[in-house]
C-alpha positions as a LaTeX table, in Angstrom:
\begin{tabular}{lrrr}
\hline
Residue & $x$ (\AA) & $y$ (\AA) & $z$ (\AA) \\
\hline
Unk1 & 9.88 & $-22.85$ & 17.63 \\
Unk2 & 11.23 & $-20.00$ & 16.36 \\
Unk3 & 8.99 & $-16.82$ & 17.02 \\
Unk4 & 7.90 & $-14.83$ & 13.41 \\
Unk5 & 7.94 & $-11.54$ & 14.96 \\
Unk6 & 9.94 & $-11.40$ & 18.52 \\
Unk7 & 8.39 & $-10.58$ & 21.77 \\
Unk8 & 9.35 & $-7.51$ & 23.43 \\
Unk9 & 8.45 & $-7.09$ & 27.07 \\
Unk10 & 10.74 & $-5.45$ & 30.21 \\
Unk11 & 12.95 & $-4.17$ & 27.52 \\
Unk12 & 14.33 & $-7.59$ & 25.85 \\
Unk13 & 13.34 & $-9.34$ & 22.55 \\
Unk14 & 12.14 & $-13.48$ & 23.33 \\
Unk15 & 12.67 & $-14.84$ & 19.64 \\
Unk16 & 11.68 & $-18.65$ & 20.46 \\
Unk17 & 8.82 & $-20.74$ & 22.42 \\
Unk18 & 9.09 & $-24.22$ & 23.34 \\
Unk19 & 5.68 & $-25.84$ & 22.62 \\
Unk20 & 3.96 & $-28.76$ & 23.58 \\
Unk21 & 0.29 & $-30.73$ & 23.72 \\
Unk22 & $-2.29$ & $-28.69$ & 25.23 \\
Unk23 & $-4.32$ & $-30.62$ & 28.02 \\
Unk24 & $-8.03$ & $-31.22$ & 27.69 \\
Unk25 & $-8.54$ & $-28.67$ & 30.51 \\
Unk26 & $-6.95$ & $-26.33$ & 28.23 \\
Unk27 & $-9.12$ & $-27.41$ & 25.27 \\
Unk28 & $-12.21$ & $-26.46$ & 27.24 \\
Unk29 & $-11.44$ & $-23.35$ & 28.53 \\
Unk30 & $-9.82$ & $-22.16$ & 24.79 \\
Unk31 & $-13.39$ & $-23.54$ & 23.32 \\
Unk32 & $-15.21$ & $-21.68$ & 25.65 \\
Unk33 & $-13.97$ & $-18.24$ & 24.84 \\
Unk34 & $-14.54$ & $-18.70$ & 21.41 \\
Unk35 & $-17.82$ & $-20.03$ & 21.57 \\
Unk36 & $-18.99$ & $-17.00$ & 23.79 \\
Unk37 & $-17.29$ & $-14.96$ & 20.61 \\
Unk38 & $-14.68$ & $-13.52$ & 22.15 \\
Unk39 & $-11.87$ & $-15.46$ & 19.62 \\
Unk40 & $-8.90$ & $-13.82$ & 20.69 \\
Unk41 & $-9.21$ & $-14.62$ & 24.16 \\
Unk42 & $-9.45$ & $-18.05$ & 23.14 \\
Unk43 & $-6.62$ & $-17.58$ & 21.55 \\
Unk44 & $-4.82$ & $-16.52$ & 24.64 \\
Unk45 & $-5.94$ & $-19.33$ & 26.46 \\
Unk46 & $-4.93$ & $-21.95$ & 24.01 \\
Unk47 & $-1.14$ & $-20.21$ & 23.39 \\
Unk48 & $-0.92$ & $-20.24$ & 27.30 \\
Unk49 & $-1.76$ & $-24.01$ & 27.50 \\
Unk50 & 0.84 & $-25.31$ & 24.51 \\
Unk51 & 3.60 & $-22.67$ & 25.51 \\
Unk52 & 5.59 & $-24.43$ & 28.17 \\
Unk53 & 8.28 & $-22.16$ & 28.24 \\
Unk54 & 9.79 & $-19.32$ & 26.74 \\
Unk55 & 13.65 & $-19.52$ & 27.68 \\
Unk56 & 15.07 & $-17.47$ & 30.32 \\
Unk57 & 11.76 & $-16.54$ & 31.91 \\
Unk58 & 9.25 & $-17.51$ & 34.51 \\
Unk59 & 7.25 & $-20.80$ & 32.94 \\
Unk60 & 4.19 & $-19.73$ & 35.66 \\
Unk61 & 0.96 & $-19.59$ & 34.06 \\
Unk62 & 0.82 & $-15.85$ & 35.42 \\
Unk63 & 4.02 & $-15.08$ & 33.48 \\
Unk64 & 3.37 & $-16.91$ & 30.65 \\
Unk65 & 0.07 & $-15.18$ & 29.63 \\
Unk66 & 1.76 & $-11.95$ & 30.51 \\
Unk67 & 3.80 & $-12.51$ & 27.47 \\
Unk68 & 1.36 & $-14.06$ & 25.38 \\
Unk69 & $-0.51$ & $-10.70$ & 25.72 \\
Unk70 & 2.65 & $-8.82$ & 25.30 \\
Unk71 & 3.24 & $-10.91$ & 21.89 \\
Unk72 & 2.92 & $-9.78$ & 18.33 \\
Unk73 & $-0.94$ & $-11.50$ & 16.91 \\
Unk74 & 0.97 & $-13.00$ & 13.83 \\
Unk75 & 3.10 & $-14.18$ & 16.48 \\
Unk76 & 0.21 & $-15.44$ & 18.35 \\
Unk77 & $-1.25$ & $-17.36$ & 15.47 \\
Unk78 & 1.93 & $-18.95$ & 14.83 \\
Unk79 & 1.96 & $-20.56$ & 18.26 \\
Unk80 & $-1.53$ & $-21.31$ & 17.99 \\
Unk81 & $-1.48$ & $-23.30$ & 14.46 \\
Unk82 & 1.88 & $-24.96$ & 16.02 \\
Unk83 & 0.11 & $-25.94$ & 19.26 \\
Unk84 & $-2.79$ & $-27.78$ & 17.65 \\
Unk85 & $-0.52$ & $-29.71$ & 15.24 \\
Unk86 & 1.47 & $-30.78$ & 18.17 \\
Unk87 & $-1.66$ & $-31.59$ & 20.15 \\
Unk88 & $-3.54$ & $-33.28$ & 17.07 \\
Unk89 & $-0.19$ & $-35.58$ & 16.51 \\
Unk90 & $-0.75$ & $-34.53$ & 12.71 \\
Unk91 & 0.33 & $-31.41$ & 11.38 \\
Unk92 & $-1.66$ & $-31.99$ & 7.62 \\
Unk93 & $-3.88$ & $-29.55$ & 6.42 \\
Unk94 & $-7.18$ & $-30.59$ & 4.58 \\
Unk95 & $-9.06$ & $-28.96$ & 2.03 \\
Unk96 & $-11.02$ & $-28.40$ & $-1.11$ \\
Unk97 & $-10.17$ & $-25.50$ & $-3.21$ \\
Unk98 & $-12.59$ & $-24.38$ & $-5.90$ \\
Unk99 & $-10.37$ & $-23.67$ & $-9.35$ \\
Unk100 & $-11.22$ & $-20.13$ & $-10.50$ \\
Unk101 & $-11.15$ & $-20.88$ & $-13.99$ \\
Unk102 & $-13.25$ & $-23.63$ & $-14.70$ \\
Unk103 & $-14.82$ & $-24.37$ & $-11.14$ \\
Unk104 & $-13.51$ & $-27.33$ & $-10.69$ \\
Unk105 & $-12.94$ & $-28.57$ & $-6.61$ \\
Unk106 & $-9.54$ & $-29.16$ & $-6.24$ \\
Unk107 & $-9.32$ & $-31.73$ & $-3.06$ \\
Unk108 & $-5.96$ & $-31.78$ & $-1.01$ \\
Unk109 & $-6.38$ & $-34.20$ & 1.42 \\
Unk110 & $-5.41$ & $-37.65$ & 2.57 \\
Unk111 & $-6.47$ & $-41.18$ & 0.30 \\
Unk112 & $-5.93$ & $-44.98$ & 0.22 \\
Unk113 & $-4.86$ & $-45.85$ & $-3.25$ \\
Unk114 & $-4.32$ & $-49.92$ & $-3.88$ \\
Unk115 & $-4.08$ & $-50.14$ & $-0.21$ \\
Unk116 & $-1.19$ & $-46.88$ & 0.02 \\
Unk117 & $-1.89$ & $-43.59$ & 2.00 \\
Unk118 & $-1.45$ & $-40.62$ & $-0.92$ \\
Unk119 & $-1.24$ & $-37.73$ & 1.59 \\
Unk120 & $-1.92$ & $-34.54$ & $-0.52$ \\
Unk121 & $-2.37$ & $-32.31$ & 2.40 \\
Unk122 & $-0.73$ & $-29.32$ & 2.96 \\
Unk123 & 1.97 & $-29.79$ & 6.38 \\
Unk124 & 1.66 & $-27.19$ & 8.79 \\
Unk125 & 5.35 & $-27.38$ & 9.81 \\
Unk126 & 6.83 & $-26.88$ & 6.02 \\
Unk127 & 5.16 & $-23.77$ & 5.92 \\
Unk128 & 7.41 & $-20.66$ & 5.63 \\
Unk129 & 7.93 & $-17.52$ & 7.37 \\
Unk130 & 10.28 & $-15.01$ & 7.53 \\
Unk131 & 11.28 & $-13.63$ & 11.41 \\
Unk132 & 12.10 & $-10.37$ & 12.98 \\
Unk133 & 14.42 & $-10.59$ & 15.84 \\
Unk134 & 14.29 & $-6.64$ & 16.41 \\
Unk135 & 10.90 & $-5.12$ & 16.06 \\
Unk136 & 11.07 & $-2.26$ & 18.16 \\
Unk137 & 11.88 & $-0.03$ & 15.09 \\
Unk138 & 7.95 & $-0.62$ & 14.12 \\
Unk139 & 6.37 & $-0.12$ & 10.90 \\
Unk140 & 6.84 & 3.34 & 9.07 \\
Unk141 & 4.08 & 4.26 & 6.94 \\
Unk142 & 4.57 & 7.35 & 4.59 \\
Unk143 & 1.19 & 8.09 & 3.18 \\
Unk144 & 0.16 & 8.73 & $-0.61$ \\
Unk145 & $-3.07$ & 11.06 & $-0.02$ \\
Unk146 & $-2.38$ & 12.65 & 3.74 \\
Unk147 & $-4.90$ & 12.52 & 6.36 \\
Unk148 & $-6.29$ & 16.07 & 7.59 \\
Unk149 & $-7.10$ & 15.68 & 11.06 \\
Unk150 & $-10.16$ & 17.77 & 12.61 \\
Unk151 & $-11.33$ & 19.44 & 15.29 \\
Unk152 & $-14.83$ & 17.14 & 16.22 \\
Unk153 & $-16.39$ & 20.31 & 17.92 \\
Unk154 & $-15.43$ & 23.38 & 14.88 \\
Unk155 & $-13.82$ & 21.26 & 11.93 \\
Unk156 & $-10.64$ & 23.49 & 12.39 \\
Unk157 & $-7.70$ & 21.61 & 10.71 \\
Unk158 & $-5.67$ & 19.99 & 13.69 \\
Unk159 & $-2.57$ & 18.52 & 11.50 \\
Unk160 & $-2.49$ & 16.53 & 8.50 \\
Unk161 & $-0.80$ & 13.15 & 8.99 \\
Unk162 & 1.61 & 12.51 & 6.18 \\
Unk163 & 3.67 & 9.82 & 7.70 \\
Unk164 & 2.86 & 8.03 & 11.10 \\
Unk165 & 5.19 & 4.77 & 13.40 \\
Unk166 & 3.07 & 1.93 & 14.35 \\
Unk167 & 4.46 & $-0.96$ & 16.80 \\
Unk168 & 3.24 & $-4.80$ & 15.39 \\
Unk169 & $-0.38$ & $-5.06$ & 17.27 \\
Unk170 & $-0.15$ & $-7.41$ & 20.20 \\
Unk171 & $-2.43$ & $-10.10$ & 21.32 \\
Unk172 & $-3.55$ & $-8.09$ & 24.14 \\
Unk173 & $-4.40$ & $-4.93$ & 22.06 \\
Unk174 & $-6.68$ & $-7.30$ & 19.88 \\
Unk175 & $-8.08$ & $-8.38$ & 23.29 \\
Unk176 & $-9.12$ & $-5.21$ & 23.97 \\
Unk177 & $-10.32$ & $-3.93$ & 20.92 \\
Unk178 & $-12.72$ & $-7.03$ & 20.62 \\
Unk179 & $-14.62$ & $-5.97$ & 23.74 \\
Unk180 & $-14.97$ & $-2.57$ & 22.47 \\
Unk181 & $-15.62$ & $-3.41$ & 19.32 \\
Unk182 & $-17.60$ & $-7.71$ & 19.32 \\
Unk183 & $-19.89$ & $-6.98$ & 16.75 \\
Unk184 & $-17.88$ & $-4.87$ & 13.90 \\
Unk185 & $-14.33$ & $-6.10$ & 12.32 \\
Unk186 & $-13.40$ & $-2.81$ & 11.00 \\
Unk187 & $-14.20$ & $-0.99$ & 14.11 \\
Unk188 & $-11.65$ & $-3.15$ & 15.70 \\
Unk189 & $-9.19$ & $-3.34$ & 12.99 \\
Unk190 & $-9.31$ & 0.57 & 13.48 \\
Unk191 & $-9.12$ & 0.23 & 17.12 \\
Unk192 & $-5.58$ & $-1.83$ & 17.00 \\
Unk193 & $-4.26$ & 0.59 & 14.79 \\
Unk194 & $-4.89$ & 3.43 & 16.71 \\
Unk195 & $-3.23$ & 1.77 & 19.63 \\
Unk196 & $-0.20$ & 0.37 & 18.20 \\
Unk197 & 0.43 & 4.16 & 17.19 \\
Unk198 & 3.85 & 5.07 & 18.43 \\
Unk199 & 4.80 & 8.23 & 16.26 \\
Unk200 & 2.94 & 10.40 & 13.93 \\
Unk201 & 4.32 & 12.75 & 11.87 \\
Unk202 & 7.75 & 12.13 & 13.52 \\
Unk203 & 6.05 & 12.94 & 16.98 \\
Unk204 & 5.48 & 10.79 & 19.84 \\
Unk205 & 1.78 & 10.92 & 19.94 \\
Unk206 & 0.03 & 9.74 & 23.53 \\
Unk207 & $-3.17$ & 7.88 & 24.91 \\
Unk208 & $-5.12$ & 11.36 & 24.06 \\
Unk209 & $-4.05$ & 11.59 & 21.08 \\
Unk210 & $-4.73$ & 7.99 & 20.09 \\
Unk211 & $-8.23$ & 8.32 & 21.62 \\
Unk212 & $-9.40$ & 11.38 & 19.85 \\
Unk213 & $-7.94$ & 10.95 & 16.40 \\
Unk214 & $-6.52$ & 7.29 & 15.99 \\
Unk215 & $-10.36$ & 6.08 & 14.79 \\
Unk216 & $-10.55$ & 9.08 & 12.11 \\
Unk217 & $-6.99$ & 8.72 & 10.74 \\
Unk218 & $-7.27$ & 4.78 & 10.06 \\
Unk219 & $-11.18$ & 5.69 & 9.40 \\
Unk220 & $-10.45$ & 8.71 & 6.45 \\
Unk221 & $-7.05$ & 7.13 & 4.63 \\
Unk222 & $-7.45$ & 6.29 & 1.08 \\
Unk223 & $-7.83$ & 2.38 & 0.37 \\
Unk224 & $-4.69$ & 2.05 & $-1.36$ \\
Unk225 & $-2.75$ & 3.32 & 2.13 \\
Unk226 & $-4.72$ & 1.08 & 4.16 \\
Unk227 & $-3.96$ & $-1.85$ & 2.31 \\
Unk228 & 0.00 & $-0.54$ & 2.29 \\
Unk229 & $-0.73$ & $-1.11$ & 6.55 \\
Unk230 & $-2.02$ & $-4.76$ & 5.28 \\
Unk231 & 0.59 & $-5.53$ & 3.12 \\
Unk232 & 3.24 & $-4.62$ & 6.50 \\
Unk233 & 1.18 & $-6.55$ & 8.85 \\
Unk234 & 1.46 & $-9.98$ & 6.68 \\
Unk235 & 5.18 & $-10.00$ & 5.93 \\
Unk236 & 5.97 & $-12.34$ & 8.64 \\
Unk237 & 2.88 & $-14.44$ & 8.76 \\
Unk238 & 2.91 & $-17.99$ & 8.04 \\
Unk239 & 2.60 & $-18.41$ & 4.26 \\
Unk240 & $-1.08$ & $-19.84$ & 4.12 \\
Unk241 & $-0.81$ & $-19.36$ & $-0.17$ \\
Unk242 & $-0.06$ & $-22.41$ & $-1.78$ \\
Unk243 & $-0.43$ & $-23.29$ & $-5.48$ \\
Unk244 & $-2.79$ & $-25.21$ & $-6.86$ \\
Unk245 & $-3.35$ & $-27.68$ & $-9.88$ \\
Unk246 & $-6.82$ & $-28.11$ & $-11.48$ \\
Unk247 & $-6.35$ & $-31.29$ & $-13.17$ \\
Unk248 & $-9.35$ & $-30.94$ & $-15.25$ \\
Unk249 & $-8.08$ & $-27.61$ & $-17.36$ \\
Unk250 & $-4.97$ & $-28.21$ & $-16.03$ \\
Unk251 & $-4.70$ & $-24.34$ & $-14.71$ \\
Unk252 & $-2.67$ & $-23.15$ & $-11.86$ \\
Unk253 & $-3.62$ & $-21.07$ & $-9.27$ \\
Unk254 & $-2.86$ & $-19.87$ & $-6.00$ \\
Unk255 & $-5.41$ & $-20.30$ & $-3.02$ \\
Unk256 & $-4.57$ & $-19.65$ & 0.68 \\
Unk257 & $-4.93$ & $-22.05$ & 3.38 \\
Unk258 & $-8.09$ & $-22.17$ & 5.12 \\
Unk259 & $-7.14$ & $-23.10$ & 8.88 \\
Unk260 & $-10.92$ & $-22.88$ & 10.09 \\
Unk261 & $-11.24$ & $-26.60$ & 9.28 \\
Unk262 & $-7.84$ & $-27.63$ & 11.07 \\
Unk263 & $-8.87$ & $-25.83$ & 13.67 \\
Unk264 & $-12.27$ & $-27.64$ & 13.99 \\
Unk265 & $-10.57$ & $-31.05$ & 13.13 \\
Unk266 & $-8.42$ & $-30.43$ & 15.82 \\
Unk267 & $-10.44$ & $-29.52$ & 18.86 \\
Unk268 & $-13.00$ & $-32.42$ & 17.89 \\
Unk269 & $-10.41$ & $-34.94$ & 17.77 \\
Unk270 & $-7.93$ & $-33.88$ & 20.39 \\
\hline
\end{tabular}
């Protein structure tokens, strides 16, 4: 597969994964880390099982979760959703999908008619993405309401962040801020952003810096700059928006792809 946002690790870009079926050993051990809570772990575990090799490296299990953690999360997800449909066989997508006009359920899904299969599922593997070959450039944020940055001890004005560099958020990162953080999303979010921070104010900014002030910056932006950081993240995710037809008021509407239930459909049948 080709990779939505390129790996870079030991100074080189990997831009495609060769997946396969993930073993029920795998299955177990990916289902155990997310029952305990700790999702992106079990996310680690099930990219390491269906990854059998990305070209030119090591294929050791060692090496290959030393990537995976190394890897971009949308990146992560991709090989994820493309693991399960590879180990499910099926790569369809089932769902109901309430229409926000009249509130009618909108079913996409698989049926017999007069003894034919109508598949109206959504395919996992038509889904689009764009790719970055080259990410080391980052994401440049330039902000509309600057961030003052204080002093916790006096409130003296330490800078005020007007522009900041963030690299794409790895797996691992998310890892980490999930331990710190089990038990509050926007702690964590917060957390990730403060470590991907490469550059601030056209500065290199380090570990201290990121520690001290990386929660307050993310924490005291205006909501119309975070969701700017959103809107970067998601350019080259999956496209899980598809449109819709309610064929009672015959409206149309978009509705993104829920991929909790293939997900569940998928580790109870695989």
């Amino acid at each position: 597969m080709k990779l939505p946002i390129a790996i870079e690790i030991d100074g080189e870009f990997i831009t495609g994964a060769k997946t396969g079926e993930a073993s029920a050993g795998v299955l177990a051990a990916a289902r155990k880390e997310a029952e305990s809570g700790d999702e992106y772990s079990g996310i680690l575990e099930w990219c390491a099982g269906v990854i059998k090799e990305f070209p030119g490296h090591d294929a050791s299990p060692s090496e290959i979760k030393r990537i995976l953690r190394a890897a971009p999360f949308e990146t992560a997800h991709a090989i994820a959703c493309f693991g399960m449909a590879e180990t499910k066989g099926d790569d369809s997508i089932q769902g109901e999908y309430r229409c926000p006009k009249c509130g009618q359920i909108v079913k996409c899904d698989k049926r017999e008619i007069d003894g034919e299969i109508d598949d109206r599922s959504d395919h996992l593997f038509s889904l689009e993405y764009e790719t970055l070959d080259d990410p080391s450039k980052g994401i440049t944020i330039s902000l509309d309401k600057p961030v003052e940055i204080k002093r916790k001890d006096t409130g003296d004005v330490v800078e005020s962040v007007d522009s900041f560099i963030m690299g794409w958020p790895t797996l691992g990162q998310c890892i980490k801020a999930h331990q710190r953080h089990p038990d509050d999303a926007d702690a964590m979010q917060r957390a990730v952003y403060a470590e991907a921070l490469q550059r601030v104010n056209g500065r290199p900014v380090d570990a201290n810096w990121k520690t001290s002030f990386g929660d307050f910056l993310f924490k005291k932006m205006s909501v119309r700059d975070n969701a700017k950081i959103n809107a970067e993240m998601k350019r080259y995710s999956i496209n899980m928006t598809k449109e819709r037809v309610c064929m009672k008021c015959k409206n149309h509407f978009e509705a993104e792809i829920d991929l909790r239930s293939f997900f569940a459909s998928g580790l109870t049948s695989a």
